[in-house]
C-alpha positions in Angstrom: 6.1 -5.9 13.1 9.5 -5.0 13.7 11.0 -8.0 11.8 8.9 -7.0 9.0 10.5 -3.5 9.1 13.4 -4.7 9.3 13.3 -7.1 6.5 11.6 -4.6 4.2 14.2 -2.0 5.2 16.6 -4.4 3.4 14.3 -5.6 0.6 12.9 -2.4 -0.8 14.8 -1.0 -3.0 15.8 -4.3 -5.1 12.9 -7.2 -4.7 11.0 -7.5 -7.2 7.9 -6.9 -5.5 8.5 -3.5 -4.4 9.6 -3.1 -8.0 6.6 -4.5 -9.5 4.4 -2.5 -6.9 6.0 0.8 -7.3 5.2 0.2 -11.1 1.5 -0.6 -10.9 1.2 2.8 -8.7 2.8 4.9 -10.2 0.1 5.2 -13.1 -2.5 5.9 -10.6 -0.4 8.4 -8.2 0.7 10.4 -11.9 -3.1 10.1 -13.1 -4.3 11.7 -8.8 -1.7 14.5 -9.5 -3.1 15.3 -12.9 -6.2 15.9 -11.8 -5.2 17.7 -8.6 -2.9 20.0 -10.6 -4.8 23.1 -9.9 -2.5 23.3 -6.8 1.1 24.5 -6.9 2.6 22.2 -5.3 0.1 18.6 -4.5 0.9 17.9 -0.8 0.9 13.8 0.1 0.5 12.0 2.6 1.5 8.3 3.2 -0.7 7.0 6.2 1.2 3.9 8.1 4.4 4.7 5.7 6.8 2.4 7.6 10.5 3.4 7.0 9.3 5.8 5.1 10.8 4.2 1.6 7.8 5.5 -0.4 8.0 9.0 -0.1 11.1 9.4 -2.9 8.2 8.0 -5.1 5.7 10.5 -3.4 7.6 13.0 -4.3 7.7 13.0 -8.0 4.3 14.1 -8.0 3.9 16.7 -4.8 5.6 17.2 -1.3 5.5 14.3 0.6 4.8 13.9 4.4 4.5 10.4 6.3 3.7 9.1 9.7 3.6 5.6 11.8 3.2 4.5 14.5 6.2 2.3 15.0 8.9 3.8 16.4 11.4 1.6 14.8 10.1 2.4 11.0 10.6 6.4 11.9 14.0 6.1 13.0 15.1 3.3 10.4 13.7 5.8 8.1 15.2 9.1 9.6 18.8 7.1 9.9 18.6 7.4 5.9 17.6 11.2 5.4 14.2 11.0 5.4 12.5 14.1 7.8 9.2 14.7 6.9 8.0 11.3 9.4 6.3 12.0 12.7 5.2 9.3 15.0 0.7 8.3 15.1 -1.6 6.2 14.5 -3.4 5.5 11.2 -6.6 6.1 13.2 -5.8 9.4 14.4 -3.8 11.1 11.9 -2.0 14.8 13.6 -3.2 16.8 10.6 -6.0 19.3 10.3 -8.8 18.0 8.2 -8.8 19.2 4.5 -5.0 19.8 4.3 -4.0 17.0 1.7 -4.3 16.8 -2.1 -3.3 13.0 -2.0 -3.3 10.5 1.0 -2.2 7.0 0.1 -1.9 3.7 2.4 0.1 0.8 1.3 -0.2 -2.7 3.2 -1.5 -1.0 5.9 -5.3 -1.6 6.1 -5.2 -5.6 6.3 -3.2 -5.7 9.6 -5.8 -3.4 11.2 -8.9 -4.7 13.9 -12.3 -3.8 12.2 -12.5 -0.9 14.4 -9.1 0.4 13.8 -9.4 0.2 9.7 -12.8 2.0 9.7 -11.3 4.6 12.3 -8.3 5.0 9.4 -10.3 4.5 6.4 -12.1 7.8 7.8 -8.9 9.9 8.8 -8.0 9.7 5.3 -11.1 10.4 4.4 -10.8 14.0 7.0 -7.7 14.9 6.0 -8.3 15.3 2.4 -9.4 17.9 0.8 -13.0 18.1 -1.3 -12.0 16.5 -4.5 -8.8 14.8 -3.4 -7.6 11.5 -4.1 -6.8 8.0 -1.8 -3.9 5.2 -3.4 -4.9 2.3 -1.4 -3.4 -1.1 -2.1 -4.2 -4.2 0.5 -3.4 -8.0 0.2 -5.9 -9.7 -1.4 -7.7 -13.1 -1.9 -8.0 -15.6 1.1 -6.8 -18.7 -0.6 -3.1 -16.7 -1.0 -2.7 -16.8 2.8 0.3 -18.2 4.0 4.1 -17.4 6.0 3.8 -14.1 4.5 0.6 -13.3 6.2 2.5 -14.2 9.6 5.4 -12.0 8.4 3.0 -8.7 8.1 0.3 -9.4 10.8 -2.3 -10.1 8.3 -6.2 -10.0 9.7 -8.0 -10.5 6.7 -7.2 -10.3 3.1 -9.4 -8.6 0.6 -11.9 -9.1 -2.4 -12.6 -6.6 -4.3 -16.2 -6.1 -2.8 -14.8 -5.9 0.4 -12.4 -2.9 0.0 -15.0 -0.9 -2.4 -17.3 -1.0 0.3 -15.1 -0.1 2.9 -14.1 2.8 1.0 -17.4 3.6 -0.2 -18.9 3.7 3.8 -16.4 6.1 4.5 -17.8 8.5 1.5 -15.2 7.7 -1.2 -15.9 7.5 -4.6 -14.1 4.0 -6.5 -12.4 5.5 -9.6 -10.1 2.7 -10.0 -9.8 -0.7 -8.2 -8.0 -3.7 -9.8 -5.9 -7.0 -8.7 -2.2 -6.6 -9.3 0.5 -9.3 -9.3 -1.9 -11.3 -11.6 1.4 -12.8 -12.9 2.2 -14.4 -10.1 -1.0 -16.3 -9.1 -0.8 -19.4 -10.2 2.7 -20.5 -8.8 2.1 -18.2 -5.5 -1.4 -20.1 -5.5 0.7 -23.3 -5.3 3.1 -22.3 -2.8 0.8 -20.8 -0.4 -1.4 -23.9 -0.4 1.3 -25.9 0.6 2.7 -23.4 3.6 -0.5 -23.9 5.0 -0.8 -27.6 4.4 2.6 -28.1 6.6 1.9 -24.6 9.4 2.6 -21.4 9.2 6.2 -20.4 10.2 7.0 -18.4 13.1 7.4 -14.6 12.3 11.2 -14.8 12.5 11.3 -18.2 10.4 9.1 -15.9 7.5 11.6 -13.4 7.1 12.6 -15.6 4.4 9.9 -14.8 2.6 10.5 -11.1 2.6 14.5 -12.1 0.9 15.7 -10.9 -2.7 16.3 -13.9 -4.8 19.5 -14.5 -7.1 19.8 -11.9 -9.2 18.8 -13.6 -12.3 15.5 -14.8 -10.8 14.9 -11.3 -9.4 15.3 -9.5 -12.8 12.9 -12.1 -14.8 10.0 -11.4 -12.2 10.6 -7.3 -12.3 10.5 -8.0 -15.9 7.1 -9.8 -15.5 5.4 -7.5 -13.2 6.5 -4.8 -15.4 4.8 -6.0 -18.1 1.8 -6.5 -16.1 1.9 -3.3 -15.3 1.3 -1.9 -18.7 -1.2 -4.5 -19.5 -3.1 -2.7 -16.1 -2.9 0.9 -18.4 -5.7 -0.5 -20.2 -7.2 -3.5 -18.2 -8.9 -5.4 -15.2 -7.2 -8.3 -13.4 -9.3 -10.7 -12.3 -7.1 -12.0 -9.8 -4.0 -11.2 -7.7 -2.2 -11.5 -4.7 -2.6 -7.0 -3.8 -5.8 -5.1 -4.7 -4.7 -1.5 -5.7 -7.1 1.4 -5.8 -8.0 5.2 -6.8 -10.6 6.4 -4.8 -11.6 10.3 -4.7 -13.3 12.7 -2.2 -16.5 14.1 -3.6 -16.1 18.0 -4.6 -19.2 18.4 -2.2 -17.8 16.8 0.6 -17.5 19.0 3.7 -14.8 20.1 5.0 -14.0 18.9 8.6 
């Protein structure tokens, strides 16, 4: 997990993944903070937040707190400014139950054992408050494994069946759940059948995949995500390499 750190530390603010990602969430965190906006100030909290990258975009809509378990993430991310981290695992989050408007868990779930997830599926679940909202996005769609999967310790990638029932066991209600990176499919379909065709790379041989291309090739597929991302406004994607979803707390859950 460290090389993937690592490698995202570099990638994140420039690859046009994080860019296309941050754009298909934002809707979804902005449309959360709407509805939460009878508090002052929405608190947030990003469960397995790595460096801790995510919380500048956390914070547009609230006060954002994170916390991982790797020590590396917390320091790479504390090297850069960023205080609010503390050290713990996803399946037993060091917050009183109810104390969150927002929780939100990117890339975390897939590299979980099936104890594990359900144990952090259910944190989130306890530290939210009645009526709060849950931004989850997860790789998705078996047939896209490949040397990125080795990369980010992937144990299972999703449908869309499988997440909404996760979710749903844990007493979430699905608002929202969609593919994302629909534009990508076909060729990453491609790619990815081939990878595994030949092996998987090592985990330090599939940092590569993790690498900003030239610059030219990078802007074109920013540009294509973002348009995907306003076609998402509106629509469904069948398909996609993430799934990304809105999921709320019932207003008659109890508090624990």
């Amino acid at each position: 997990m460290e090389h993937l750190l690592r490698a995202t530390a570099d990638a994140e603010a420039r690859h046009f993944w994080f860019r296309g990602f941050r754009a298909f969430v934002t809707p979804l965190l902005r449309e959360a903070a709407r509805r939460r906006r009878g508090a002052a100030t929405a608190r947030i909290l990003d469960c397995g937040c790595g460096t801790g990258a995510n919380l500048a975009l956390l914070n547009r809509f609230g006060r954002a707190f994170g916390f991982d378990l790797s020590p590396v993430g917390i320091r790479l991310g504390r090297q850069v400014g960023r205080t609010l981290l503390a050290r713990a695992s996803v399946a037993a989050a060091p917050f009183a139950g109810s104390t969150f408007d927002i929780v939100t868990s990117f890339d975390v779930l897939y590299a979980l054992d099936e104890e594990t997830e359900r144990r952090a599926i259910a944190e989130m679940f306890r530290v939210l408050k009645a009526g709060g909202f849950a931004v989850v996005n997860v790789a998705a769609m078996e047939i896209l494994r490949g040397d990125h999967s080795v990369l980010s310790h992937e144990l299972r990638r999703y449908s869309r069946a499988g997440l909404r029932d996760r979710l749903a066991a844990a007493g979430f209600v699905i608002e929202r759940i969609t593919y994302t990176n629909l534009s990508l499919f076909p060729a990453m379909a491609v790619a990815r059948a081939l990878q595994r065709r030949r092996g998987l790379r090592s985990e330090g041989e599939a940092q590569q995949e993790i690498t900003v291309p030239p610059a030219p090739v990078n802007a074109l597929l920013t540009a294509l995500l973002w348009a995907e991302s306003v076609y998402l406004r509106w629509f469904t994607a069948p398909a996609g390499s993430s799934l990304l979803c809105l999921a709320r707390k019932p207003e008659a859950a109890a508090r624990t």
